[in-house]
Backbone as CSV, one residue per row, in Angstrom:
resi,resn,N_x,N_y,N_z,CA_x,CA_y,CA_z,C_x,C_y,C_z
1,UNK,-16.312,6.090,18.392,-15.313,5.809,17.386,-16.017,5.500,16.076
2,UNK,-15.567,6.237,15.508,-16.343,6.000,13.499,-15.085,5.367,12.882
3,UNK,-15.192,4.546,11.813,-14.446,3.897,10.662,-14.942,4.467,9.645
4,UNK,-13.740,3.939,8.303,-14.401,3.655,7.094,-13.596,2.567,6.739
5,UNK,-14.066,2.290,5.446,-13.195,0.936,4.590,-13.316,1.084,3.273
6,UNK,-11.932,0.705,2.935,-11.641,0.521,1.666,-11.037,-0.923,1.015
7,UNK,-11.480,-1.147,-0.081,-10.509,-2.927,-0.249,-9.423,-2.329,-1.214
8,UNK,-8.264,-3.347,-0.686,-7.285,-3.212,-1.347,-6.999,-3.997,-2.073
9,UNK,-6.198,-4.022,-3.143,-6.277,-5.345,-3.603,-5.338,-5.272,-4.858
10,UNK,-4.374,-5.897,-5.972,-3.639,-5.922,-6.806,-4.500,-4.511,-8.109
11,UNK,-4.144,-3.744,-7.992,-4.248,-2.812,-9.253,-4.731,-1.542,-8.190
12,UNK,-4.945,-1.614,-7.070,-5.658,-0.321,-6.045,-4.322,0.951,-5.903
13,UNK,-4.672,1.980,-6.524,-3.843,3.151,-6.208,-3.847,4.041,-5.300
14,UNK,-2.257,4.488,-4.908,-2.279,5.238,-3.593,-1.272,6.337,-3.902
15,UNK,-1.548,7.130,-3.088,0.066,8.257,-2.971,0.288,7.925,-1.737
16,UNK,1.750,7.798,-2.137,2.765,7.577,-1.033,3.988,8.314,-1.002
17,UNK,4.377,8.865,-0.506,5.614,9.877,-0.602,5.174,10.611,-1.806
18,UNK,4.458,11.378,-2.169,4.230,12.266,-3.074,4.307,11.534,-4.293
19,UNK,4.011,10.544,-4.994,4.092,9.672,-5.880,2.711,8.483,-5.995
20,UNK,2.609,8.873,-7.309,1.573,7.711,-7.576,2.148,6.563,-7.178
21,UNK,1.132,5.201,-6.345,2.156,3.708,-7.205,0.594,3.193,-6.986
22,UNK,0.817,1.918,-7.414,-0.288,0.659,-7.812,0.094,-0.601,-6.909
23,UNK,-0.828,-0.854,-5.935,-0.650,-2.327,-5.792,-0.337,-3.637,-6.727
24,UNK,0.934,-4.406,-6.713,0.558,-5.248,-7.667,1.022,-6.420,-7.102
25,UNK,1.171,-6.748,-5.765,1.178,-8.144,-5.041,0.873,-7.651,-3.759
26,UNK,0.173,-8.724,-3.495,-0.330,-8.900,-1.688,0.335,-10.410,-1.135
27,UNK,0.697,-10.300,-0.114,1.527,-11.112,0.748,0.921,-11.280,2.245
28,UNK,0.897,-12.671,2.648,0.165,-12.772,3.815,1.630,-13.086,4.754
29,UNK,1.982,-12.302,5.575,3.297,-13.398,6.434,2.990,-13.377,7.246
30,UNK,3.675,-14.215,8.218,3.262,-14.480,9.967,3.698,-12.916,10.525
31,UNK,4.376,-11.864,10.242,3.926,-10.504,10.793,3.158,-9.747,9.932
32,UNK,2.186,-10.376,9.233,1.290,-9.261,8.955,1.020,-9.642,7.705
33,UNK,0.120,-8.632,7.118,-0.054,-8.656,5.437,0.682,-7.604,4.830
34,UNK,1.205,-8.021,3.485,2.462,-6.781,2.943,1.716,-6.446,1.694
35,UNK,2.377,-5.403,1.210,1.914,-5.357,-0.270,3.228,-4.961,-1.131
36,UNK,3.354,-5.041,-2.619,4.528,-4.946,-3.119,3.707,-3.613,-3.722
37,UNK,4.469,-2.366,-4.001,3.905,-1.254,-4.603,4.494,-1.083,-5.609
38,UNK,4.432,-0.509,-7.257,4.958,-0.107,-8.170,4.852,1.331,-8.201
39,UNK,5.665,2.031,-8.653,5.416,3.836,-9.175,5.888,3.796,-10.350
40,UNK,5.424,5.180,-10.777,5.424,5.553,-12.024,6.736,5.554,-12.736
41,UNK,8.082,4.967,-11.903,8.911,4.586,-12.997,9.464,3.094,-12.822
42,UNK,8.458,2.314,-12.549,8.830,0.893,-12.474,9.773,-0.007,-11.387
43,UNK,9.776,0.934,-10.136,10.711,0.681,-9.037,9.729,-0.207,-8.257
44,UNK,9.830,-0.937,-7.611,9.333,-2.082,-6.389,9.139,-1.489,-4.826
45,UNK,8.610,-1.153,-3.888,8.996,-1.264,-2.569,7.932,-2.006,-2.216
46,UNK,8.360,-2.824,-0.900,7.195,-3.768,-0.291,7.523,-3.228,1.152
47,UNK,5.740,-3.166,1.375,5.735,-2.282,3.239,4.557,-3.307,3.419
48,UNK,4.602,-3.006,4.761,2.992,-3.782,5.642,2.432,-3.219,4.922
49,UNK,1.221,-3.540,4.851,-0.201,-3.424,4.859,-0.957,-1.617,5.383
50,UNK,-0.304,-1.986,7.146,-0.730,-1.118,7.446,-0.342,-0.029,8.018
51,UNK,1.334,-0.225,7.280,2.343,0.905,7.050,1.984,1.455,6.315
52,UNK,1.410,1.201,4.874,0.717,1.824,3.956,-0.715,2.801,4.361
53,UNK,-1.540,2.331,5.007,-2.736,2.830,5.236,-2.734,3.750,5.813
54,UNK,-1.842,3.350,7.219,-1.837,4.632,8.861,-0.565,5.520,8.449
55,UNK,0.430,5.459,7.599,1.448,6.406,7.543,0.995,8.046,6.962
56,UNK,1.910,8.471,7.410,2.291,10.246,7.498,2.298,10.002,5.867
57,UNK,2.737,9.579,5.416,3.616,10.010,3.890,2.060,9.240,2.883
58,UNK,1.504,8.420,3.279,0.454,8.652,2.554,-1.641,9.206,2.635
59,UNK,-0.817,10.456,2.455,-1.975,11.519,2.804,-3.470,10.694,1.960
């Protein structure tokens, strides 16, 4: 089994559903760590952590 790693962290960019967004809050809760995401027209969604990382939609 091989890894890699990346840090994430408030300003780290991703595509997600075919769309730029920017980390701009991290959240620790008792299920997990979340992050709040921004896109390029100022909309909010907050997912796990590692809904973000392992999902289909961000290639």
């Amino acid at each position: 089994m091989s890894g890699a790693g990346a840090r994430v962290g408030v300003g780290t960019r991703f595509r997600y559903d075919g769309e730029a967004v920017e980390v701009v809050e991290l959240a620790a809760t008792t299920a997990g760590n979340e992050v709040v995401l921004k896109d390029g027209r100022g909309r909010l969604l907050r997912l796990s952590l590692k809904k973000l990382l392992f999902s289909d939609r961000a290639p």
